[in-house]
C-alpha positions as CSV (number, residue, x, y, z in Angstrom):
1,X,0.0,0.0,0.0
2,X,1.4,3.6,-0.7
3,X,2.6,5.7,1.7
4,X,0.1,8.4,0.5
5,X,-3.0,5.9,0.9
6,X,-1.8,5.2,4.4
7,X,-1.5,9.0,5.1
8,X,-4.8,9.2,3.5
9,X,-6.8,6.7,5.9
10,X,-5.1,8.4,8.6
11,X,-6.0,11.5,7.8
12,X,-9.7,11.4,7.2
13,X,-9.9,8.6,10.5
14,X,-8.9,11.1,12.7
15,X,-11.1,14.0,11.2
16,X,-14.1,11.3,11.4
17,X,-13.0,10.2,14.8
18,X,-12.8,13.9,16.4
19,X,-16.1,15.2,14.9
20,X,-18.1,14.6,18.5
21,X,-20.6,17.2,17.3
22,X,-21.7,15.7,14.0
23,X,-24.1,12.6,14.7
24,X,-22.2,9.2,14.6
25,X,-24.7,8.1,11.9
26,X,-22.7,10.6,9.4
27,X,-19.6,9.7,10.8
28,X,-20.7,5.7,10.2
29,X,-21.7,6.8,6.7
30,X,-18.8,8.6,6.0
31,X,-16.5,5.8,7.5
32,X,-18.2,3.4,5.2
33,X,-17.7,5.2,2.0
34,X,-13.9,6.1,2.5
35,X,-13.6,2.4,4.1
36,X,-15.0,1.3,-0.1
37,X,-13.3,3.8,-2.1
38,X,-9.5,3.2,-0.9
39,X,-10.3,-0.5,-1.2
40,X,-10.9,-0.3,-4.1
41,X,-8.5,2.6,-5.2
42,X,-5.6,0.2,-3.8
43,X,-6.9,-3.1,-5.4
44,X,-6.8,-1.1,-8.8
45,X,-3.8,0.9,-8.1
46,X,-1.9,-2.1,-7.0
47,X,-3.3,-4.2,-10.3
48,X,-1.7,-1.1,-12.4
49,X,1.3,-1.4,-10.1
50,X,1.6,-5.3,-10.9
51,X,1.3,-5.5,-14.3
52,X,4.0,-3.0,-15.1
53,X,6.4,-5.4,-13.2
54,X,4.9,-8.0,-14.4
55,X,6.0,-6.5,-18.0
56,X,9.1,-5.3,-16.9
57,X,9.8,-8.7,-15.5
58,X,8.6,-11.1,-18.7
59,X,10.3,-8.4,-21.0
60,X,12.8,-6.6,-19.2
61,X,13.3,-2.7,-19.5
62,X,16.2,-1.0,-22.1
63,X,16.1,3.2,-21.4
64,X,17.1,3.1,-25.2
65,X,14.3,0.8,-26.5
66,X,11.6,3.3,-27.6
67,X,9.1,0.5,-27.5
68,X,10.1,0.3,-23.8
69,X,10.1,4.1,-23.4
70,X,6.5,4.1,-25.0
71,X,5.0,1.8,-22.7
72,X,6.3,3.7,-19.9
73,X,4.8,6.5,-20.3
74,X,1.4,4.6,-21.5
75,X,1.4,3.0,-17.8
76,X,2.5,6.6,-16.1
77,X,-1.0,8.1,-18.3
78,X,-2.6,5.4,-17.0
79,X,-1.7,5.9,-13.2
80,X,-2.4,9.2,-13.7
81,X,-5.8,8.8,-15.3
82,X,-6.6,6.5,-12.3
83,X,-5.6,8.5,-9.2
84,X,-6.9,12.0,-11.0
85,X,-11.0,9.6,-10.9
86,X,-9.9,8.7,-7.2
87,X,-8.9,12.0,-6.3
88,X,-12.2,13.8,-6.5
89,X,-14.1,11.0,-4.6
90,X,-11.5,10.8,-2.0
91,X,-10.6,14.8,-1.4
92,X,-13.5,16.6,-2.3
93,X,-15.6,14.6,0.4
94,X,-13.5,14.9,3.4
95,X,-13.0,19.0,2.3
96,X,-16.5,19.0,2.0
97,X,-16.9,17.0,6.1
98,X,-14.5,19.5,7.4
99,X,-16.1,22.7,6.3
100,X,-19.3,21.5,7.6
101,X,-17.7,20.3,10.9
102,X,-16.3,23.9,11.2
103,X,-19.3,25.5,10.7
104,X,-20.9,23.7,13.4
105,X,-18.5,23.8,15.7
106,X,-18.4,27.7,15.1
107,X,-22.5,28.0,15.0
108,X,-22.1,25.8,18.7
109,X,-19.7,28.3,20.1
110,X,-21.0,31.0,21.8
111,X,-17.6,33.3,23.5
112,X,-15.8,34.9,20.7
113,X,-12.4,34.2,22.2
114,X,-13.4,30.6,21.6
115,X,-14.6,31.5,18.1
116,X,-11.6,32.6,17.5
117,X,-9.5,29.7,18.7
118,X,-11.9,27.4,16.7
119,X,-10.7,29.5,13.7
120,X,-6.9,29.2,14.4
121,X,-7.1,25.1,14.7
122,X,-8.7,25.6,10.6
123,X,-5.3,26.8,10.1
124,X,-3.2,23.4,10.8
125,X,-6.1,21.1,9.6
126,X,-5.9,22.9,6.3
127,X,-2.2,22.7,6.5
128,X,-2.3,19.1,7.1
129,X,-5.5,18.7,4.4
130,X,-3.7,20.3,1.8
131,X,-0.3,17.6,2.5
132,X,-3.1,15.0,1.8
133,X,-4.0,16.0,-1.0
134,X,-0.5,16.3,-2.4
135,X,0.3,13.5,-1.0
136,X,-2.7,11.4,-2.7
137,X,-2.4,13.6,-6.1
138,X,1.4,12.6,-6.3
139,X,0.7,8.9,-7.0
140,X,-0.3,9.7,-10.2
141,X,2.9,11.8,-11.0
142,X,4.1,11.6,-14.5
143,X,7.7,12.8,-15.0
């Protein structure tokens, strides 16, 4: 499994785990559908994976060949093709979970000192959000 999928569970675990205020039903629901979409982004991803070693292996890999040059970049389009389907059903979800978490945590407070507090923790969540989605964006990389 890559490093960025692992981040990735991580990331959106601990922003489901931490959401006390949203019901647990959501949080269920949301744990369920992240829970099917990396399973199946890794089974794919790992198939893509396999059967470029499994090409490299049968028929071996010359940087001069530009047969083997040309099917090199045809599996790099097609890593990127696959993570850039993943990406929007995997980032745009959990962006989606933590704006609304906000919201209600900021609708819930009442002091404006904590208000303001509850706007300064945005700052490293977004921080970390926006690592995850590099990190998840950069397993499609194409040189």
């Amino acid at each position: 499994m890559p490093g960025g999928i692992l981040f990735s569970i991580v990331f959106v675990s601990t922003a489901l785990f931490f959401s006390f205020h949203i019901k647990l039903w959501v949080r269920f629901m949301l744990a369920v559908y992240y829970g099917v979409v990396f399973y199946l982004f890794t089974k794919g991803y790992s198939k893509l994976v396999e059967e470029r070693a499994q090409h490299v292996d049968k028929y071996g890999y010359d940087f001069g060949s530009t047969e083997d040059v040309r099917m090199l970049q045809q599996f790099w389009g097609e890593k990127a093709a696959f993570v850039d389907r993943y990406s929007c059903l995997v980032i745009v979800p959990i962006f989606v979970f933590l704006i609304y978490s906000y919201s209600k945590w900021m609708k819930r407070t009442d002091n404006s000192f904590l208000k303001v507090l509850v706007f300064l923790t945005s700052i490293p969540v977004g921080l970390v959000g926006l690592y995850f989605w590099i990190t998840f964006t950069m397993l499609g990389y194409q040189p």
